[in-house]
C-alpha positions as CSV (number, residue, x, y, z in Angstrom):
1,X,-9.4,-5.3,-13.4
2,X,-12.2,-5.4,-11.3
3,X,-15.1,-2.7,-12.7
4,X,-12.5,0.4,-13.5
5,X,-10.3,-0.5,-11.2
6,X,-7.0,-2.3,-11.3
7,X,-4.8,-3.8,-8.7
8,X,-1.5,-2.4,-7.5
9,X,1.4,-3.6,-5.7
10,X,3.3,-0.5,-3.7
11,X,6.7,-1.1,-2.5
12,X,8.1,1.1,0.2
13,X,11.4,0.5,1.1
14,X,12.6,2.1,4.6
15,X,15.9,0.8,5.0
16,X,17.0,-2.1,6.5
17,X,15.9,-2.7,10.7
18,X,14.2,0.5,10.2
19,X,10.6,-1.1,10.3
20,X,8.4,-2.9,12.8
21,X,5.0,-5.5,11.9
22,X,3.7,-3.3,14.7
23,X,4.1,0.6,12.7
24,X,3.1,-1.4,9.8
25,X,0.0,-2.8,10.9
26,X,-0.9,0.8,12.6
27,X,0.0,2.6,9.3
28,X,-2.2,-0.2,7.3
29,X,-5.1,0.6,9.7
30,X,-4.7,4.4,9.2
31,X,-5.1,3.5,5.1
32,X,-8.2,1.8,5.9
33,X,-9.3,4.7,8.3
34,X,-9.3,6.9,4.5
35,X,-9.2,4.7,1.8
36,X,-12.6,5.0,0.5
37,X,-12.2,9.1,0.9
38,X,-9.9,8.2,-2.9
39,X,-11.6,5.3,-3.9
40,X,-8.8,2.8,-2.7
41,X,-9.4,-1.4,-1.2
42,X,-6.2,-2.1,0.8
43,X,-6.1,-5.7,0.3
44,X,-3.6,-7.3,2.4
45,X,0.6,-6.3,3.2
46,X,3.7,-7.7,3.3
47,X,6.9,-6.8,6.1
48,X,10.2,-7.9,5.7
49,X,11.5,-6.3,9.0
50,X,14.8,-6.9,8.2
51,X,15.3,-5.7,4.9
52,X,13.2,-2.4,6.1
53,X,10.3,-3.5,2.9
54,X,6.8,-3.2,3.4
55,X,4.6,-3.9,0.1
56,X,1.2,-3.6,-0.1
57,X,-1.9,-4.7,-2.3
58,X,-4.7,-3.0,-3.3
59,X,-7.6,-2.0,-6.0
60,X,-7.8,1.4,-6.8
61,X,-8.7,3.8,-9.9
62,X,-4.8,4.9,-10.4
63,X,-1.5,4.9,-8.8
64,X,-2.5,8.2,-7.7
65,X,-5.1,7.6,-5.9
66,X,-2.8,4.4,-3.7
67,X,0.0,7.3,-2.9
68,X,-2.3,9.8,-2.0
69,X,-4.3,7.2,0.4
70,X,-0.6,6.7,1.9
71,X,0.5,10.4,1.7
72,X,-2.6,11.4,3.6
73,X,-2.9,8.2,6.3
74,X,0.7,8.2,7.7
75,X,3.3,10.0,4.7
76,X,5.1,6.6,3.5
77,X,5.0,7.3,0.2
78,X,5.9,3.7,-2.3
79,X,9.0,4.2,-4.3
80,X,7.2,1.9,-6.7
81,X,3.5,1.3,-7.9
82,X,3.4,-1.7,-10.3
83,X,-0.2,-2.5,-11.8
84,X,-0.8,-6.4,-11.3
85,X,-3.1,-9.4,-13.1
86,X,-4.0,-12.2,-10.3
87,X,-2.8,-15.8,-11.3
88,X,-5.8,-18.2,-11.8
């Protein structure tokens, strides 16, 4: 936890081919675009093009505050939020 906020892992899953790196890194850079408007750090993303699974890290307040951020930036909304510790 860094201050009052925690870091979150989002998995969207979008069905397998049905992603590009490309969409992902424009949706990413509509997230930053508004992340600070709900008090979210988008950290870094993941793509498995073939599988259709995009997962993302970030620092926020909540949960709610990473699927509004995503609801808001381009409407993929996670099917899962897990709250992570980093490894030392």
């Amino acid at each position: 936890m860094i201050g009052n906020k925690k870091l979150f892992l989002d998995i969207h899953q979008l069905g397998a081919s049905n992603v590009s790196a490309e969409a992902v890194a424009e949706a990413h850079k509509n997230d930053l675009a508004i992340q600070e408007k709900y008090g979210v750090n988008f950290i870094n993303y993941w793509v498995d093009e073939k599988a259709g699974v995009v997962i993302c890290l970030s620092e926020a307040a909540s949960p709610e505050s990473v699927i509004h951020t995503h609801k808001e930036a381009h409407g993929l909304i996670p099917i899962e939020i897990r709250n992570v510790k980093q490894g030392e």
